[in-house]
N, C-alpha and C positions, 0 to 999 in steps of 0.2 A: 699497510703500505705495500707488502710483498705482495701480498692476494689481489693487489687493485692490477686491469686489463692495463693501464698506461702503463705501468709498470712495466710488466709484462712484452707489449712491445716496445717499449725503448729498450728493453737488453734485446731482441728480436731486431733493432735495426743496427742497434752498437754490434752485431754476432754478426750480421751480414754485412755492415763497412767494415771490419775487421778480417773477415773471409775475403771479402776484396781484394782489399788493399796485400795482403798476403798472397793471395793466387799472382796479383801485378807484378809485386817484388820477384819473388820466383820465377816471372816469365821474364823480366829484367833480367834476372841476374845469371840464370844458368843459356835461355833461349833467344835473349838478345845480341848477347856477343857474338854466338855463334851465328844468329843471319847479320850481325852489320857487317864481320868478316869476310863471308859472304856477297856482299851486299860491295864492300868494299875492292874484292878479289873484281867483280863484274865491272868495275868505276876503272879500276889502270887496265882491262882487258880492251874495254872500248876505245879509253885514248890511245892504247898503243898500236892498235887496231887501227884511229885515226892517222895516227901518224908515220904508219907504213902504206896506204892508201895514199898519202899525200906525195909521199917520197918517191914513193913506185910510177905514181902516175904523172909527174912534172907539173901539177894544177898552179894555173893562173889564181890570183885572190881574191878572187870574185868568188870562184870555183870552190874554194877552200873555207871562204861562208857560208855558203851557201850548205855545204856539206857539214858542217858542224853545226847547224843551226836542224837538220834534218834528224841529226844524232841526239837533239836537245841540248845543246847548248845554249843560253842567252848570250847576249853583249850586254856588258859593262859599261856605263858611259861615268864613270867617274873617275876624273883627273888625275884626282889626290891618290887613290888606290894605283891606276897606271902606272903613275908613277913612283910609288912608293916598290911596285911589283917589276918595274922594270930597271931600277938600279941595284934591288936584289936580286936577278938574272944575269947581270951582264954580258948583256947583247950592247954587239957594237952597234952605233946610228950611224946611219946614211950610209950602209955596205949595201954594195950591191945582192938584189937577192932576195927571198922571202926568208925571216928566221922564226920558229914557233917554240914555245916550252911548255910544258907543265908544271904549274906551281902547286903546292898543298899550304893553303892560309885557312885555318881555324875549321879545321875537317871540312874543310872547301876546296875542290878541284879547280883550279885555272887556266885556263890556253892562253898563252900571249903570243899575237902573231903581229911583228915587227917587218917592215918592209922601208924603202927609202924615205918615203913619206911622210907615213902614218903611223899609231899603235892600234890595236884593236884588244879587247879582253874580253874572253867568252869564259863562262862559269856553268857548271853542267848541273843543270834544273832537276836531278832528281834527289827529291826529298829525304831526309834521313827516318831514319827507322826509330829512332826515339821521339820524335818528334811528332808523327804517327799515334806512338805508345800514349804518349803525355793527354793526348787529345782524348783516345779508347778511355784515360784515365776517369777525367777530368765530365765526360758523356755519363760515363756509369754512375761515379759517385753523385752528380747532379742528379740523374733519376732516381737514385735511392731515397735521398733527402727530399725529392719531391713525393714521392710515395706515400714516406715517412709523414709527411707533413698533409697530403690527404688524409690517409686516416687517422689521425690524430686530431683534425676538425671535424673529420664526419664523428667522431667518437666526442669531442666537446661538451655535446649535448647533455649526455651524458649525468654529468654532474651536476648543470640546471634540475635537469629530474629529480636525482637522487635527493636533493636538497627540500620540494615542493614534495616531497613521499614523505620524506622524515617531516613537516610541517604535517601534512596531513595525517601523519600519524599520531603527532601528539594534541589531537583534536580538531586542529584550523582546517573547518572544510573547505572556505574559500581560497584555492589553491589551482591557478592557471599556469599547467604544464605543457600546453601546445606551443609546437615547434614548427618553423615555417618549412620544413627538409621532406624530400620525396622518398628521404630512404626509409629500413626496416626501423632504425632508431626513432623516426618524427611519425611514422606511425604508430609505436609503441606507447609513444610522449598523447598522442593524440588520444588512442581507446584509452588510456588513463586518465584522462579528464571528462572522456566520458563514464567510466567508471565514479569517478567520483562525483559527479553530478548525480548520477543516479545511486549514488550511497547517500546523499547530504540528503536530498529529496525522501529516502527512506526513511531517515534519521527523525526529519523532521514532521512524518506522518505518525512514525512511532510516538514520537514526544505528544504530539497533538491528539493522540490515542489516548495513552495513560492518565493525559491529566483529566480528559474528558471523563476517562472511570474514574479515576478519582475524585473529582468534585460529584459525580453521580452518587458516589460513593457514600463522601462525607457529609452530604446533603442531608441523608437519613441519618445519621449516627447523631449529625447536630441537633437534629431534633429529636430521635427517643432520647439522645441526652438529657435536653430540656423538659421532655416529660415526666423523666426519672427523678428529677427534682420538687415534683409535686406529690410523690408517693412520702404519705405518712409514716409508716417504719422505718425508723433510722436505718435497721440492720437492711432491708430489704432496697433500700432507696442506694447505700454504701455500694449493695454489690450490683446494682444494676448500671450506677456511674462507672463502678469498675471494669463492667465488659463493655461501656461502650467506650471508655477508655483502651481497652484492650486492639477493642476494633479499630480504632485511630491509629493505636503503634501498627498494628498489621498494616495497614496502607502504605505507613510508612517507613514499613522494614521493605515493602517490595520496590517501594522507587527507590530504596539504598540497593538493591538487591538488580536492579536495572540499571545502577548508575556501574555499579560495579562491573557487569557485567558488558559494558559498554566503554568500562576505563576511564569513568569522564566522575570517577567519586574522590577527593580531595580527602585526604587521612588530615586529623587530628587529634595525636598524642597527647596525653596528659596521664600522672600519677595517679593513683586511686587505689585503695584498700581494697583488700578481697570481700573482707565483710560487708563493705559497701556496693561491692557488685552482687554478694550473695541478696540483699533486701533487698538492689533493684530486679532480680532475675526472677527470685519470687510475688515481687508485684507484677512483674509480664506475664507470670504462670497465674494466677488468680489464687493463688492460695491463700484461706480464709485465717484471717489475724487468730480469731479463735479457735483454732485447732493447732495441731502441734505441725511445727512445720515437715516433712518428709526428708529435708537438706540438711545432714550433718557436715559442719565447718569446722577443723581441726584446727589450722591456721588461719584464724581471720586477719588477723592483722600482716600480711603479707602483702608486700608493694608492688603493682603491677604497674608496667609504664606500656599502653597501648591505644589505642581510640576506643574510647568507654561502649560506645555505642553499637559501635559495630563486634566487641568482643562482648557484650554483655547480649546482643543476639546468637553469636556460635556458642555461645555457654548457655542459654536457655535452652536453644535445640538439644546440646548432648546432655543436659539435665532432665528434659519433660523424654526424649527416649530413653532414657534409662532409667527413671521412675515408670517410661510406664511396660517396658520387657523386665521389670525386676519383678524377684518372686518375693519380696517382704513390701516392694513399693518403697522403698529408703535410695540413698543415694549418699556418698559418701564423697566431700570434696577436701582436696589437700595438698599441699608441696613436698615434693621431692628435690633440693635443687635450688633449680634454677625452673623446673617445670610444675606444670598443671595439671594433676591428677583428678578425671572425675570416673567414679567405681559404683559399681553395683551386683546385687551377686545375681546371677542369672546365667543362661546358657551362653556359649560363645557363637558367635557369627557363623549363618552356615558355606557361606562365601567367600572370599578373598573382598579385604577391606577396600581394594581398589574400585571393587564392582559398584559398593554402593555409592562412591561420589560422584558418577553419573548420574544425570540427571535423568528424574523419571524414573528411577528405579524400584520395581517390583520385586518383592522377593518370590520364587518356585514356590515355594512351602506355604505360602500367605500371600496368595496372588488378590485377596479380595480384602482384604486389608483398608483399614483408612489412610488416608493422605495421596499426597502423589509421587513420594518418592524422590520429593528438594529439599529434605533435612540434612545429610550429610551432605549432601551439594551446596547448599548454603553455610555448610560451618568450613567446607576444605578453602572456598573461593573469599572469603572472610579472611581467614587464616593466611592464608596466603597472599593477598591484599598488603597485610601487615607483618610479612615474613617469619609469620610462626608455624612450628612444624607440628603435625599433627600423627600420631602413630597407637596403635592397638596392640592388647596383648590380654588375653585367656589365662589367668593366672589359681588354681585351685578353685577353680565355680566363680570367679571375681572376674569380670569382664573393666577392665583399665582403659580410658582415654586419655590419653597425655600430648597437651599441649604443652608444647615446648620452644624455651627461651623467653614464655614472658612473666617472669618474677624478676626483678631487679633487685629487690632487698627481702630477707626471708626474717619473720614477727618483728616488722621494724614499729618500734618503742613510740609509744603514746609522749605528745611534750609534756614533761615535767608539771605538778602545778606549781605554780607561783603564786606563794604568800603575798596578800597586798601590804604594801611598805607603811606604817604608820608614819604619816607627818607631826614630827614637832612643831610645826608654825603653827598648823591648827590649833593644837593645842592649848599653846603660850596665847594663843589670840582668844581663847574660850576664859582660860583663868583671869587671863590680863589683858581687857577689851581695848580697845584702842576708845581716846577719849572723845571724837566724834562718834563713836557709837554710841558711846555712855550716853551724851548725851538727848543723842533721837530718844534710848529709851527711857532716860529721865519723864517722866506727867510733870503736865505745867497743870495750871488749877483749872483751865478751861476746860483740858480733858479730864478731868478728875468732876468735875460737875459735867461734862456731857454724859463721862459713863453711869455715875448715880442716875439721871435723867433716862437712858436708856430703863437702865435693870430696871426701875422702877415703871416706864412705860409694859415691860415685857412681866410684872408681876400683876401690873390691874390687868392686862389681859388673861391671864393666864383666872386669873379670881372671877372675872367674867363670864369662863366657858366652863369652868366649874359651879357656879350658880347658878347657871341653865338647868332644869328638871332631867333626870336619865331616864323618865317615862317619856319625853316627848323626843322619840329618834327621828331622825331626818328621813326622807323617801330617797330612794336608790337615784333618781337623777335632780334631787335637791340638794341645792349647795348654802352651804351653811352661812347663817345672819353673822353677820358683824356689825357691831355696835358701832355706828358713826364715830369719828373720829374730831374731837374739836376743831374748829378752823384755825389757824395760827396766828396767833395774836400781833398786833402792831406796835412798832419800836415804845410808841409815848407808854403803851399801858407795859409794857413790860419793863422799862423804867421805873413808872410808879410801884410796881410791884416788888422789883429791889429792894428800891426806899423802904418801903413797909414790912419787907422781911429780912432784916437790915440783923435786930437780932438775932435772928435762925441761923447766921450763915455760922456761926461758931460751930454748933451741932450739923451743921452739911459737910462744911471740912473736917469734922471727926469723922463722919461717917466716910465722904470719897477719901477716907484718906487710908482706908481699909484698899489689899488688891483685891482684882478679882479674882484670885483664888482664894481668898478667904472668907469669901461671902458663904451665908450659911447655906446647907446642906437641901434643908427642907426648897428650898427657891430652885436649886439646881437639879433636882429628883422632879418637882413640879414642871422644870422648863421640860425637859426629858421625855415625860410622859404626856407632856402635849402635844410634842412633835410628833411621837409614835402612836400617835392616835389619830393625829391631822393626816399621817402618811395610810392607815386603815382605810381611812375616810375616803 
C-alpha cells in the first residue's frame, strides 16, 4: 500500500492543501491586519476629507450627492436601518439646515445626511480586505482538489490493467485490457493487448507444434512396439518392449518439461518410499533385471512426500550422470536428515555448479561430448517447481548431490503383520451343523440308487476301453469309438422291471448304502487312469 502511485499522491495533494492553507493563515494573521489598518486609516481620511469639503464649500444637497457618490458612496434605501441609524445619532428633525454624520455599523462606514425633509444613507462601497482573502482562499483550494481529482482518474485505469496482467499471468490468455483514453496510460493498456494477442497466437502454434511431433513420434514407437511382440525370445522380445517403452516416457518427460517451462504444469504430491522410486528410476534407466543393479540404496524405506513423477525424473538424471562420470560406475543413494544424497566417486566439477543449469551447456574440456547440455537444467527447474533445494559438494574424490527438504520421515516402519483372527462360530458350526444342513446332507434312497447307477455306468465303461486291443492305436486325427449308449427305457418297462427285481433290492441297499469313499480302491485307480489317458489322447 505504501509503494502504490495513489498513495503516493494523496500525501502529494494532503502536503500541498496543508502548504496552503498555512501560507493563508500567515498572510491572515501577521499581513492582514496590518493592510486592513491601513485600509482602514484611508476609509476616516476620505470621509473627513468629505466633510471638510462640504463645510468649506456651503454645498447645496444635490451638490453633496452627488460628491459622495463620485467618492463611492452608495445610498441606502432601507427604512428600517435609517431609522434605526438615525435615532442612534441624534440629530434633531425639521432644523433648519443640512446635518451629516458618520456612523461605524458592523465594520461599515455610514454618512447620514439629514435635512428638513428628507434622510438620505450613503455607505462607502469599498470592499474589505478579508473578504478578498476568503475568495484567493476558497479559488486555490478548489483548483487543487480539481487537479487532484484529474489525475487520479487519468491514473484509474490503472488498476483495470493491473488486474487483466495478473489474470493473464496465471495463464487466462483471453484477457481485454484496451482503454478508451488518449493518454500515455491507454496506450500502454492498448500495446498490451497487442502483446498478448500475439503471445496467445504463439502459444498456440507451439502447442499445435509439439503435439504434431508427438503423434509423429508415437506413431513409430506404437508400432515397433507391436512388432516386438512377435519376436520369439522372451529375453530379446522383454528388452525391445522396454526401449520402446522408454521411448514413450522420453516423449513424455518433454511435454512435462514444456509444461513446466511454460508454468501451465499442475503439481501432484503424494507419499512414496525411496525404495519405490529407486525400481521406478532403474526401470527409466534400462537396467537389465539380470545383472547386478549399479544403485546402492542405504535407506530405502524413507518417506518422500513430492510429485513422484516429476522427481523420479530429476533423480534419474542425477543417477545416469553420475553412473556414467564415475570411475567404478556405482552410485550411492542415501539420507542425511531431512535431505537427499546422491554420490559417486569421481572427479569434482570443473565449473561452478551454476554454469551447468543453463541450458545448453557444453563443457570446455568435453565440448564433443554427448547430449545437449538439459540435464542439470532439467533436474534445477523440477526441483524448483516443487520447492526443493538442490546444492553440490566435492567431498574426498566423492562428488555429493543433495536434494534437500524432501524426506518427511526417515526408515519409516513397514505396517505390522496381522495374525488373522480365528473364528469360533466357524468352528462350533463345523462340529455342531445346524440341523438344516444335516439334513441336505443326509442321502434319501433315490440318491443312494442314482449314485450305485452312476459308479456302475462309469465301471462298464471303463471295462470297455480296457477290452479294446493296445495293438490297434487310433491315427493322430481319429477320434476314438464309443460304444453306443442304450436308449432310455419307458416308464411301463421300467415298472415291470422293479417288479421282477423286487428281490435284488435288499442287496442294492446294502450295497448304496456303502459312501463313496468307501468304495473300493481298484475302481477308483481305474477311474483315474482313464481320465489321464483320455487327457494324452
Amino acid at each position: 500500500m505504501k509503494h502504490s502511485i495513489f498513495f503516493k499522491i494523496t500525501i502529494l495533494f494532503l502536503f500541498a492543501m496543508g502548504s496552503f492553507f498555512a501560507f493563508s493563515f500567515y498572510f491572515l494573521k501577521f499581513q492582514g491586519e496590518r493592510y486592513a489598518n491601513d485600509n482602514e486609516k484611508q476609509k476616516y481620511d476620505k470621509i473627513s476629507f468629505v466633510f471638510n469639503h462640504i463645510i468649506s464649500q456651503q454645498l447645496d444637497l444635490e451638490t453633496i450627492q452627488n460628491y459622495l457618490k463620485e467618492m463611492g458612496f452608495i445610498q441606502i434605501n432601507d427604512n428600517r436601518l435609517k431609522s434605526m441609524i438615525l435615532e442612534s445619532s441624534n440629530i434633531p428633525r425639521n432644523a433648519p439646515g443640512i446635518f451629516f454624520r458618520s456612523i461605524e455599523l458592523n465594520k461599515d462606514i455610514f454618512i447620514l445626511l439629514v435635512s428638513q425633509d428628507e434622510v438620505f444613507l450613503y455607505k462607502d462601497s469599498m470592499k474589505s480586505f478579508y473578504v478578498n482573502y476568503y475568495i484567493v482562499i476558497l479559488m486555490g483550494s478548489a483548483i487543487l482538489i480539481l487537479l487532484f481529482v484529474m489525475v487520479m482518474r487519468s491514473l484509474l485505469p490503472m488498476i483495470y490493467l493491473r488486474r487483466q496482467i495478473r489474470k493473464f499471468a496465471k495463464g487466462d490468455s483471453q484477457v481485454d485490457c484496451r482503454i478508451p483514453q488518449k493518454d500515455e496510460i491507454g496506450e500502454l493498456a492498448n500495446e498490451f493487448y497487442k502483446a498478448t494477442n500475439r503471445i496467445d497466437a504463439l502459444n498456440k502454434s507451439r502447442t499445435l507444434f509439439l503435439r504434431s511431433i508427438m503423434h509423429e513420434l508415437k506413431t513409430p514407437i506404437t508400432k515397433g512396439r507391436i512388432t516386438a511382440e512377435m519376436v520369439e525370445n522372451k529375453t530379446q522380445r522383454e528388452r525391445l518392449i522396454s526401449v520402446f517403452y522408454r521411448l514413450n516416457s522420453l516423449i513424455d518427460e518433454f511435454a512435462k518439461i514444456e509444461q513446466l517451462s511454460s508454468k501451465s504444469y499442475n503439481l501432484h504430491k503424494s507419499e512414496f518410499l525411496l525404495q519405490d522410486l529407486i525400481i521406478y528410476v532403474e526401470k527409466m534407466l534400462l537396467i537389465d533385471k539380470l545383472e547386478k543393479s549399479p544403485i546402492t540404496c542405504t535407506t530405502p524405506n524413507d518417506l518422500i512426500k513430492a510429485d513422484f513423477e516429476l522427481f523420479a525424473m530429476s533423480v534419474k538424471n542425477l543417477i545416469d550422470n553420475a553412473i556414467k562420470y564415475s570411475k567404478d560406475g556405482k552410485v550411492s543413494v542415501e539420507s542425511d536428515g531431512h535431505n537427499l544424497i546422491i554420490s559417486n566417486l569421481g572427479e569434482a566439477l570443473k565449473m561452478d555448479i551454476e554454469e551447468y543449469y543453463k541450458p545448453y551447456f557444453k563443457d570446455s574440456i568435453k565440448p564433443n561430448s554427448q547430449g545437449f547440455g538439459l540435464g542439470m537444467y532439467i533436474i534445477k527447474n523440477t526441483l524448483d517447481a516443487q520447492n526443493f533445494g538442490l546444492s553440490y559438494a566435492h567431498i574426498a574424490g566423492v562428488n555429493h548431490f543433495t536434494i534437500e527438504n524432501c524426506i518427511i520421515e526417515r526408515s519409516c516402519p513397514l505396517p505390522p503383520y496381522e495374525k488373522p483372527v480365528r473364528d469360533d462360530r466357524l468352528l462350533q458350526e463345523s462340529e455342531h451343523p445346524h440341523p438344516a444342513r444335516q439334513n441336505q446332507n443326509k442321502e434319501t434312497p433315490e440318491s443312494k440308487q442314482k449314485s450305485t447307477r452312476e459308479s456302475k455306468s462309469e465301471s462298464t465303461k471303463i471295462h470297455t476301453l480296457k477290452s479294446a486291443p493296445e495293438s490297434k492305436k487310433l491315427a493322430p486325427n481319429q477320434a476314438p469309438k464309443i460304444a453306443p449308449q442304450p436308449a432310455p427305457e419307458s416308464k411301463k418297462d421300467t415298472t415291470n422291471k422293479t417288479a421282477k427285481s423286487k428281490p435284488k433290492s435288499s442287496q442294492q441297499k446294502s450295497k448304496s448304502a456303502q459312501p463313496k469313499s468307501e468304495q473300493p480302491k481298484s475302481t477308483r485307480a481305474k477311474s483315474a487312469s482313464q481320465h489321464t489317458s483320455q487327457q494324452r489322447r
